[in-house]
Backbone and ligand atoms as CSV (ligand in chain L), in Angstrom:
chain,resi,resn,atom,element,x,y,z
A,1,UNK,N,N,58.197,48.899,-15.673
A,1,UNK,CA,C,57.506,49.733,-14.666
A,1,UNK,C,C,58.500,50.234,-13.609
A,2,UNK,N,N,58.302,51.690,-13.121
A,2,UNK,CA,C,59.329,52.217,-12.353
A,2,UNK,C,C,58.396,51.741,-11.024
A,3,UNK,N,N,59.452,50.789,-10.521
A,3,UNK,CA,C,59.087,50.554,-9.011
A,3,UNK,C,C,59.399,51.964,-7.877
A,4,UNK,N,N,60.636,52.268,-7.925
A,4,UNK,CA,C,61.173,53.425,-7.452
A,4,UNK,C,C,60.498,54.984,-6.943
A,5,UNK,N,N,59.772,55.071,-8.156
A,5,UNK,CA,C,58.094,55.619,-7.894
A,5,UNK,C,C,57.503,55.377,-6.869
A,6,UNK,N,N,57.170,54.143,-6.967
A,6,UNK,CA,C,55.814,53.410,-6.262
A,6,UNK,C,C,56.452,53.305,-4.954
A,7,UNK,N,N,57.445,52.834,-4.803
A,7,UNK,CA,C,58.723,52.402,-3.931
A,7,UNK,C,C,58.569,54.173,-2.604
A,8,UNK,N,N,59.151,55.301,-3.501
A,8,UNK,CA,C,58.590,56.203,-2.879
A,8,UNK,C,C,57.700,57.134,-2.217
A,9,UNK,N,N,56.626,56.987,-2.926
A,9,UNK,CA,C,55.096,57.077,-2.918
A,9,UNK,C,C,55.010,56.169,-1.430
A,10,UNK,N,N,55.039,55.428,-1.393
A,10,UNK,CA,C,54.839,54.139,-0.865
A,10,UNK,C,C,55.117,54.577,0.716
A,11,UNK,N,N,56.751,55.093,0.811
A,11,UNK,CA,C,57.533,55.576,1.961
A,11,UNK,C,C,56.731,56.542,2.737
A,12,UNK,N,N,56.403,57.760,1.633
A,12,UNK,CA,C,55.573,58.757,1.796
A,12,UNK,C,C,54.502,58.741,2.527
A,13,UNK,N,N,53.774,57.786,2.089
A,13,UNK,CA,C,52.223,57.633,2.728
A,13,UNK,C,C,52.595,56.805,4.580
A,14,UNK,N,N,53.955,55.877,4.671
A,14,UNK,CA,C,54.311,55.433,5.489
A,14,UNK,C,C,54.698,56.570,6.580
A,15,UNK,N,N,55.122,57.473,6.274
A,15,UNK,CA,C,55.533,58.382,6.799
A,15,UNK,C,C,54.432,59.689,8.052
A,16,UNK,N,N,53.409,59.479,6.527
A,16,UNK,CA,C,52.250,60.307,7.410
A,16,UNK,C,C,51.731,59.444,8.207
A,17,UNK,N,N,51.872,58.099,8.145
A,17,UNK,CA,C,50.963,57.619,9.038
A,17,UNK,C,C,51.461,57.340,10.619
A,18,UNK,N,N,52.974,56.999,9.921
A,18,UNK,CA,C,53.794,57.287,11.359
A,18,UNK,C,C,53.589,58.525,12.206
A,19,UNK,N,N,53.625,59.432,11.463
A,19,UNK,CA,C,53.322,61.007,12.104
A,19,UNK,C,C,50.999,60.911,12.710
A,20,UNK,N,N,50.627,60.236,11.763
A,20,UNK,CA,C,49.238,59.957,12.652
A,20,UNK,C,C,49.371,59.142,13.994
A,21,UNK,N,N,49.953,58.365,13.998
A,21,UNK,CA,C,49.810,57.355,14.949
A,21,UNK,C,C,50.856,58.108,16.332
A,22,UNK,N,N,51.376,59.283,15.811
A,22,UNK,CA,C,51.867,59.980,17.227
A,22,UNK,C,C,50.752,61.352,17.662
A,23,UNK,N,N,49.713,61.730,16.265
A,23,UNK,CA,C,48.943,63.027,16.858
A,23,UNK,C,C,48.135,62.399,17.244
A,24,UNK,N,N,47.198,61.211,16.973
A,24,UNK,CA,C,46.321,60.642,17.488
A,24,UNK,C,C,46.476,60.320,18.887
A,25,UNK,N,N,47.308,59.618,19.673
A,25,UNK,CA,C,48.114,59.430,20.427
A,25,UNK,C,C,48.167,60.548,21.143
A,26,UNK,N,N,48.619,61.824,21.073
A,26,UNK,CA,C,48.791,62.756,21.484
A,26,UNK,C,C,47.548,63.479,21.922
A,27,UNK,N,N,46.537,63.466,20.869
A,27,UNK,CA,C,45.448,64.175,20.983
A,27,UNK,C,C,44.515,63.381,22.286
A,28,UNK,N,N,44.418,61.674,21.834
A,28,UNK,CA,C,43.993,60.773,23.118
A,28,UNK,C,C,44.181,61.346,24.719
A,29,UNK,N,N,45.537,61.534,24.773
A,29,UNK,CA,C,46.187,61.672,25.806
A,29,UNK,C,C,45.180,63.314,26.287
A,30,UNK,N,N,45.614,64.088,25.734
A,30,UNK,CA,C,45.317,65.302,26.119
A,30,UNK,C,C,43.899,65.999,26.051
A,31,UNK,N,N,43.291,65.341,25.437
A,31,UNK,CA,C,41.363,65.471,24.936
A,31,UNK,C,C,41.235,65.399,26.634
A,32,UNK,N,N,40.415,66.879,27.153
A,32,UNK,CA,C,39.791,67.342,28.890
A,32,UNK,C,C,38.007,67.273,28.333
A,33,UNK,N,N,37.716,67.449,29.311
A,33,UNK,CA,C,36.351,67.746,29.708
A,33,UNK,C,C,35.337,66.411,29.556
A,34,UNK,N,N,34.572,67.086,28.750
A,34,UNK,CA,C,33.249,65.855,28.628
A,34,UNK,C,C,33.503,65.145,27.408
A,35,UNK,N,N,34.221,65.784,26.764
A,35,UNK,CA,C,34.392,65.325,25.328
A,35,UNK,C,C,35.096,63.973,25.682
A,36,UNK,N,N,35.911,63.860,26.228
A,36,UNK,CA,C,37.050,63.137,26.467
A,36,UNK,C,C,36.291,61.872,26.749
A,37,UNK,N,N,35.573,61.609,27.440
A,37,UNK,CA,C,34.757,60.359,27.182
A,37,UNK,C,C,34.366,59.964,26.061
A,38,UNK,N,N,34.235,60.337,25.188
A,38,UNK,CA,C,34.028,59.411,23.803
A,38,UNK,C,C,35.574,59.596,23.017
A,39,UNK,N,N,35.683,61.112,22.713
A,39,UNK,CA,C,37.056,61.284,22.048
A,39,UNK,C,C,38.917,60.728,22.497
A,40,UNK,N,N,38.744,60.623,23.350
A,40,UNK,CA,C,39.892,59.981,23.725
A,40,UNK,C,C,39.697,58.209,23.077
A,41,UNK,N,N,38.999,57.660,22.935
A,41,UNK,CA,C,38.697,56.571,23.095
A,41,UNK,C,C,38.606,56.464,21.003
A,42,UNK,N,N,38.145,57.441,20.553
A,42,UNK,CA,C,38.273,57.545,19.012
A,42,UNK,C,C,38.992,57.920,18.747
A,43,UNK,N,N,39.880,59.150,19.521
A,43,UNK,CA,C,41.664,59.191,18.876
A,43,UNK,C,C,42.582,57.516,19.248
A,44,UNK,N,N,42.691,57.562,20.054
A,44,UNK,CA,C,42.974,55.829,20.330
A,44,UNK,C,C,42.824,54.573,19.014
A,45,UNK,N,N,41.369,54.949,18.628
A,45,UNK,CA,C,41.510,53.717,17.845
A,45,UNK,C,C,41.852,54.347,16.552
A,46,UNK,N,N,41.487,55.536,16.137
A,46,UNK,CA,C,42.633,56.347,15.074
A,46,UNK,C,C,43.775,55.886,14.986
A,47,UNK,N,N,44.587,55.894,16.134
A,47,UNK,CA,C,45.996,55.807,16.280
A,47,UNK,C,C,46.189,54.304,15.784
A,48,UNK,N,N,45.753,53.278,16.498
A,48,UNK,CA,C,45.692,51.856,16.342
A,48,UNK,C,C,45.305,51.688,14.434
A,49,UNK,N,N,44.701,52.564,14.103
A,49,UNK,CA,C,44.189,51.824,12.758
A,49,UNK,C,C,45.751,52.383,11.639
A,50,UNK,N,N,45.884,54.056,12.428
A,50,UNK,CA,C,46.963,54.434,11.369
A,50,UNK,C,C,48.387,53.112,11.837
A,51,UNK,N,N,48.428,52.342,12.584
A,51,UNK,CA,C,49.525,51.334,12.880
A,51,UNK,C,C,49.313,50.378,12.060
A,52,UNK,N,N,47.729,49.555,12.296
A,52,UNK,CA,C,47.805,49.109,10.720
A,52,UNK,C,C,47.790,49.145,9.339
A,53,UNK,N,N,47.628,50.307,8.803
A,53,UNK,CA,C,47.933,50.951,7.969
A,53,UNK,C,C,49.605,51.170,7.534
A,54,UNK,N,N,50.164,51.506,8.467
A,54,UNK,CA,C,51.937,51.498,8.553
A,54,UNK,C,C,52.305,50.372,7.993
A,55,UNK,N,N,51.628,49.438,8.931
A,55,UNK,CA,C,52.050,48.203,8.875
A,55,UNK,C,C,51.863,47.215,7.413
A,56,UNK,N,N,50.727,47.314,7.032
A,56,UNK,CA,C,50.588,47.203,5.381
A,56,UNK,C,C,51.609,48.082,4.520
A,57,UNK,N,N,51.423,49.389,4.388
A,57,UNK,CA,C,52.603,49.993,3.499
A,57,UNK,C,C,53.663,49.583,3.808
A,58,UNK,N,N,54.299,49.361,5.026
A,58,UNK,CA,C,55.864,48.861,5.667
A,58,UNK,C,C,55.647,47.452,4.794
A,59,UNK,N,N,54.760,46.403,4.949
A,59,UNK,CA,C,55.114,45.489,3.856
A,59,UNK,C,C,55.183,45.507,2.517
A,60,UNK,N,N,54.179,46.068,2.219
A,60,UNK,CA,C,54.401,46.234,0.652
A,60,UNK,C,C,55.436,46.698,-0.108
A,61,UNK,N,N,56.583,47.785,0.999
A,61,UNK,CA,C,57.428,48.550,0.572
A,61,UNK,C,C,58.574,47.081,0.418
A,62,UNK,N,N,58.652,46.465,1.392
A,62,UNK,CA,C,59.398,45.247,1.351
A,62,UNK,C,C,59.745,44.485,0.642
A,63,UNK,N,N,57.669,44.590,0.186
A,63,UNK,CA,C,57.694,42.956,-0.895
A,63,UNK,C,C,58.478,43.886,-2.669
A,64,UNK,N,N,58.151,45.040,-2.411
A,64,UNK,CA,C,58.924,45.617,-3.778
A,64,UNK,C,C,59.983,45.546,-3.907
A,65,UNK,N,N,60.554,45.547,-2.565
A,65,UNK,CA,C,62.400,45.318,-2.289
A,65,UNK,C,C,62.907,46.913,-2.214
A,66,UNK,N,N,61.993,47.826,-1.528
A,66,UNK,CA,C,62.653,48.835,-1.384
A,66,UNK,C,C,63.483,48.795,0.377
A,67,UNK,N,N,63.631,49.644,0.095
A,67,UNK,CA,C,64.019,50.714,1.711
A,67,UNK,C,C,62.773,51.146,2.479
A,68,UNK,N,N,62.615,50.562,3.921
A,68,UNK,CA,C,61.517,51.299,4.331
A,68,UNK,C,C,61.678,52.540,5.105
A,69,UNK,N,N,61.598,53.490,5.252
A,69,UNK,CA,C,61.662,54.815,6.245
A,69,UNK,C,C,61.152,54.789,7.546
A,70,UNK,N,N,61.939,55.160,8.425
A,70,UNK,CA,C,61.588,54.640,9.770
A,70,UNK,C,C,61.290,56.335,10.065
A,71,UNK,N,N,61.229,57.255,9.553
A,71,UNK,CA,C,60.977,58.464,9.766
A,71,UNK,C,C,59.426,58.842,9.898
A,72,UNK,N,N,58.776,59.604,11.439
A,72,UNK,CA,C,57.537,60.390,10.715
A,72,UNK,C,C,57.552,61.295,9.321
A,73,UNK,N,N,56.738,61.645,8.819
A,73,UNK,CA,C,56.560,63.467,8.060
A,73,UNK,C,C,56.757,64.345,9.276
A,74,UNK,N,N,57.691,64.704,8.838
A,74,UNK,CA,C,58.124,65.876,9.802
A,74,UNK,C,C,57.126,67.666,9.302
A,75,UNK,N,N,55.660,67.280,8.857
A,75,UNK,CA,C,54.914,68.563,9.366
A,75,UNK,C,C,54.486,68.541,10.430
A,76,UNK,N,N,54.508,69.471,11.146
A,76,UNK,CA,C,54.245,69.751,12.759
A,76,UNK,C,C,53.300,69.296,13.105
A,77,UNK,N,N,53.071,68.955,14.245
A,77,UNK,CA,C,51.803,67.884,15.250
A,77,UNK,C,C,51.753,69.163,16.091
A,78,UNK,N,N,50.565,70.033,16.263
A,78,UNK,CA,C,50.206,70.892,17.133
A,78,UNK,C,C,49.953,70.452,18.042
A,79,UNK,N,N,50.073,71.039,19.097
A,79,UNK,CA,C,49.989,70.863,20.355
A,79,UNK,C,C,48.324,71.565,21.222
A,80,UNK,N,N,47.470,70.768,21.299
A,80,UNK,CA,C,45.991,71.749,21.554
A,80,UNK,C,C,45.547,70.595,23.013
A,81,UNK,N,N,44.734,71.136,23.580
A,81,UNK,CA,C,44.106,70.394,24.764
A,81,UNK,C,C,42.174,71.118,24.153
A,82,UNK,N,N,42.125,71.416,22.910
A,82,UNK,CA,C,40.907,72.147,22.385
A,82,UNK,C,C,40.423,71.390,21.711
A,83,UNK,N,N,39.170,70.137,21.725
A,83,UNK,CA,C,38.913,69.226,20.993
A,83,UNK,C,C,38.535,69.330,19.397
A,84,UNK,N,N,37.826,71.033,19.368
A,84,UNK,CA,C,37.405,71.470,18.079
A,84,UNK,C,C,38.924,71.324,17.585
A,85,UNK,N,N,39.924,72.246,18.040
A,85,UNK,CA,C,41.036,71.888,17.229
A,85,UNK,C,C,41.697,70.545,16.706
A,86,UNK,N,N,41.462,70.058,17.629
A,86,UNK,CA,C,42.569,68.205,16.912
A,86,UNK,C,C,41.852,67.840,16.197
A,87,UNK,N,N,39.873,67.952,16.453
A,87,UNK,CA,C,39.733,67.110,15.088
A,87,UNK,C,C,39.698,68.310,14.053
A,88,UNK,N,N,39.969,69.200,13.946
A,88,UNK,CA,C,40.123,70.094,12.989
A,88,UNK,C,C,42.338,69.238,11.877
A,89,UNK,N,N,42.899,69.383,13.034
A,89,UNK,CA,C,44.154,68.775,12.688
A,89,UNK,C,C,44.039,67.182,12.048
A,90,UNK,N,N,42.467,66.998,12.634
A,90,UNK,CA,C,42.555,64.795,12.310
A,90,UNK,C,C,42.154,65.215,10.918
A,91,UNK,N,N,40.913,65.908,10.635
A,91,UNK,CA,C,40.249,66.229,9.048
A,91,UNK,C,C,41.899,66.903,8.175
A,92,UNK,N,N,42.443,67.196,8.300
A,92,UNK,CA,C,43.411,67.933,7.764
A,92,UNK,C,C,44.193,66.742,7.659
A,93,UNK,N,N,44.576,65.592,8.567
A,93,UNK,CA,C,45.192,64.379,8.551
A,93,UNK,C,C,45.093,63.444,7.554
A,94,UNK,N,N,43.361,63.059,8.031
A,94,UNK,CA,C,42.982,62.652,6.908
A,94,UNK,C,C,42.811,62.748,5.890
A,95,UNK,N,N,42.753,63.966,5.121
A,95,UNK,CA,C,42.224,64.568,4.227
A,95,UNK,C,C,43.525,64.294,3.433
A,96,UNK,N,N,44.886,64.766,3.664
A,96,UNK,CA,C,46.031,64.464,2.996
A,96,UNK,C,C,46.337,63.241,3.182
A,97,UNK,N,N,46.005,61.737,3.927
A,97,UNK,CA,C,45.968,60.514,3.750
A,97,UNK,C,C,45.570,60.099,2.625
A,98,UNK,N,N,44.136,60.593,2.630
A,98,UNK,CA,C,43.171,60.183,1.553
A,98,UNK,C,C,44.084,60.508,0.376
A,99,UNK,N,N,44.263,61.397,-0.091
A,99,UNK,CA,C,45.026,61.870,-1.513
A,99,UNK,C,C,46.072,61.182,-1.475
A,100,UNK,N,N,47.166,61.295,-0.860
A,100,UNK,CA,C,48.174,60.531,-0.847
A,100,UNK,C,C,47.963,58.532,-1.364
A,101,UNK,N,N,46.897,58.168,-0.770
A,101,UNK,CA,C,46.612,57.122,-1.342
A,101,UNK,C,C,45.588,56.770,-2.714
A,102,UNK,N,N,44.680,58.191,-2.699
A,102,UNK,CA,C,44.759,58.081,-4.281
A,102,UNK,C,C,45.458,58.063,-5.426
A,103,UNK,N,N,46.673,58.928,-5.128
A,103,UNK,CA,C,48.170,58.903,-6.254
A,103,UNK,C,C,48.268,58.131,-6.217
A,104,UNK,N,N,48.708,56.887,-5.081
A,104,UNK,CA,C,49.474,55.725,-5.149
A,104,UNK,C,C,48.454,54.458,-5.770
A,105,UNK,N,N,46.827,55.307,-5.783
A,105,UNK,CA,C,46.394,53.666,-6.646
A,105,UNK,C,C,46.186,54.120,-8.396
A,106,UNK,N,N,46.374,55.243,-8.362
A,106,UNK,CA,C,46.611,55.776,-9.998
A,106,UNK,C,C,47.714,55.074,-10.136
A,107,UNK,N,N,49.036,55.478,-9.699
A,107,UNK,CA,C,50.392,54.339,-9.848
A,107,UNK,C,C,50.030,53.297,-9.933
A,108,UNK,N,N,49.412,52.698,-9.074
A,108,UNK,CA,C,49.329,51.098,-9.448
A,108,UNK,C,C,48.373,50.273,-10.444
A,109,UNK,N,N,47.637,51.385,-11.045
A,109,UNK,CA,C,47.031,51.306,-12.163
A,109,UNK,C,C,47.334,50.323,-13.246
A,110,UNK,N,N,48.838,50.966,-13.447
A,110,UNK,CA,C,50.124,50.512,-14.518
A,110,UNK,C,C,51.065,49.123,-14.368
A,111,UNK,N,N,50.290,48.739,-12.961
A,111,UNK,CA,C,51.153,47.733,-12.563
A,111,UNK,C,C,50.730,47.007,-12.019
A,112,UNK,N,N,50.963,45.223,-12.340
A,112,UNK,CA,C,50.258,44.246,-12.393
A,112,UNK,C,C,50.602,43.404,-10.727
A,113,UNK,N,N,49.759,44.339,-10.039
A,113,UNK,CA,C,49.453,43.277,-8.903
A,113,UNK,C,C,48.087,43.283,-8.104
A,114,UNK,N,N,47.253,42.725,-8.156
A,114,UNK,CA,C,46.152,42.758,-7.464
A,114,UNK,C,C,45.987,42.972,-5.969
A,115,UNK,N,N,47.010,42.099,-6.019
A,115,UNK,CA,C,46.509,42.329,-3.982
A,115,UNK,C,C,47.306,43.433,-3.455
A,116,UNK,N,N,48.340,44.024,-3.874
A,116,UNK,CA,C,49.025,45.233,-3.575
A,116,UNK,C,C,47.909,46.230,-3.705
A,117,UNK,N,N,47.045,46.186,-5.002
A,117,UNK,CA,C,45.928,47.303,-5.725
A,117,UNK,C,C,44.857,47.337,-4.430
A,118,UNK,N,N,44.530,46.147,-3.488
A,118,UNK,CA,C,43.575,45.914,-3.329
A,118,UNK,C,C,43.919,45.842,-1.563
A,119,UNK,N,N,44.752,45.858,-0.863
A,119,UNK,CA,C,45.458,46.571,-0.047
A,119,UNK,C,C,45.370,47.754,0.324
A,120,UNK,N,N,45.845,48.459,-0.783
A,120,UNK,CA,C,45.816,49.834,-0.603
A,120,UNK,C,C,44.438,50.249,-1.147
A,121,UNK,N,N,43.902,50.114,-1.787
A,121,UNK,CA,C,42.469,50.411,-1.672
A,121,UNK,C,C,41.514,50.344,-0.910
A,122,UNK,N,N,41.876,49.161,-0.057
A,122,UNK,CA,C,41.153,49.369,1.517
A,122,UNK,C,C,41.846,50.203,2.537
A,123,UNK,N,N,43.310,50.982,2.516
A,123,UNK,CA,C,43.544,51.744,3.237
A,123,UNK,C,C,42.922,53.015,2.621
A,124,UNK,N,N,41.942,53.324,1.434
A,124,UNK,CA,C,41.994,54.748,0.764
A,124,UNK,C,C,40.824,54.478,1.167
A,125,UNK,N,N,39.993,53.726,0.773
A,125,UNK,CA,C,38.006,53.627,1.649
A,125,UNK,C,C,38.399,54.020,2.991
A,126,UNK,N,N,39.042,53.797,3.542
A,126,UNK,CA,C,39.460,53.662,5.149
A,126,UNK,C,C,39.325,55.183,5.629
A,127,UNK,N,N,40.400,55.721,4.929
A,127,UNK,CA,C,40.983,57.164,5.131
A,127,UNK,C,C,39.463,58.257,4.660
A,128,UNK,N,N,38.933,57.760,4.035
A,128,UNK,CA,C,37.566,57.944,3.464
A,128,UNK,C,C,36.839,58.490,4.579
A,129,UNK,N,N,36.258,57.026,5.035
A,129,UNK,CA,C,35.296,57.188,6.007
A,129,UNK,C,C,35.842,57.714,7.376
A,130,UNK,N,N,37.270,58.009,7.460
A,130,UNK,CA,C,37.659,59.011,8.629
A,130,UNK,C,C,37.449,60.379,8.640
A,131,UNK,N,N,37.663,60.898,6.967
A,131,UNK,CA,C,37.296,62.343,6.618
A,131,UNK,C,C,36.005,62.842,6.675
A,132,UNK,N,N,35.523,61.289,6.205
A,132,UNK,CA,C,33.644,61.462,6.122
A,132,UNK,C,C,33.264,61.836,7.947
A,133,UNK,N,N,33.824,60.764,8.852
A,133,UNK,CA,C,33.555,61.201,10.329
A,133,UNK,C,C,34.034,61.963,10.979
A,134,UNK,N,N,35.108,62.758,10.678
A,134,UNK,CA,C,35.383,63.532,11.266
A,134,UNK,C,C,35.251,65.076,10.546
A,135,UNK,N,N,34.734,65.052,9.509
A,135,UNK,CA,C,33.264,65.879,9.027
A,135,UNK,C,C,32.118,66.103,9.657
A,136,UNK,N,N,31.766,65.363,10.376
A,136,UNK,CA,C,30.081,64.962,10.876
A,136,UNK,C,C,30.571,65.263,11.861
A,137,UNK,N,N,31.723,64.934,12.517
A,137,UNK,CA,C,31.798,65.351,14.238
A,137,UNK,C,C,32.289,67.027,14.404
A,138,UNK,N,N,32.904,67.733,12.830
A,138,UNK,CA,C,32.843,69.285,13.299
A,138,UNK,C,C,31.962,69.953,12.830
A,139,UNK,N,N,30.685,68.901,12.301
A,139,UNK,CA,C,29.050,69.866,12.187
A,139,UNK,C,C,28.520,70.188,13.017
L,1,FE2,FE,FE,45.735,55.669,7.619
């Protein structure tokens, strides 16, 4: 089995989440008006969840014996103080989370570890029900 794959894949998904855990963060900070009473407080724990999320892929990348990437994804983090927009940018976040961790449990399909499978399968339900809510919050 090509670890190296998985190994990269792996980096990848580490990467966006590093880059979540700075728009979330960002968006927290800058969310005005009325909104900002609830939304600041749900970009926040966005941010906090994409850390544990990091933080699982950062191990797993370990326990494979790769290299971990200390790099965000360098696609751009817009800059908005417009709440329709960020969660327009969080659904777009999520939305490429979600996929990104579906590839990586097709990969692990082929390869015999359960709790790695089962790990990341609770970060892909996860990423799920963020797309699912932040669906419902731009209805
Ligand atoms: Fe995440």
């Amino acid at each position: 089995m090509n670890n190296n794959k998985l190994i990269d894949k792996l980096n990848y998904a580490l990467g966006w989440e590093l880059r979540a855990i700075i728009l979330y963060s960002h968006y927290s900070a800058y969310v005005k008006g009325i909104q900002r009473l609830h939304l600041s407080t749900h970009f926040s724990s966005e941010a906090t969840e994409s850390i544990g999320h990091a933080n699982i892929v950062r191990s797993a990348i370990v326990k494979l014996g790769g290299k971990v990437i200390t790099d965000r994804n360098s696609q751009e983090i817009i800059h908005t103080s417009e709440y329709v927009e960020m969660l327009k940018f969080a659904f777009d976040t999520e939305k490429k989370a979600s996929e990104i961790y579906n590839e990586i449990l097709e990969e692990l399909k082929n390869f015999n570890d359960d709790e790695l499978y089962d790990s990341i399968e609770n970060i892909y339900f996860a990423e799920l029900r963020s797309v699912e809510e932040v669906r419902m919050l731009l209805n």
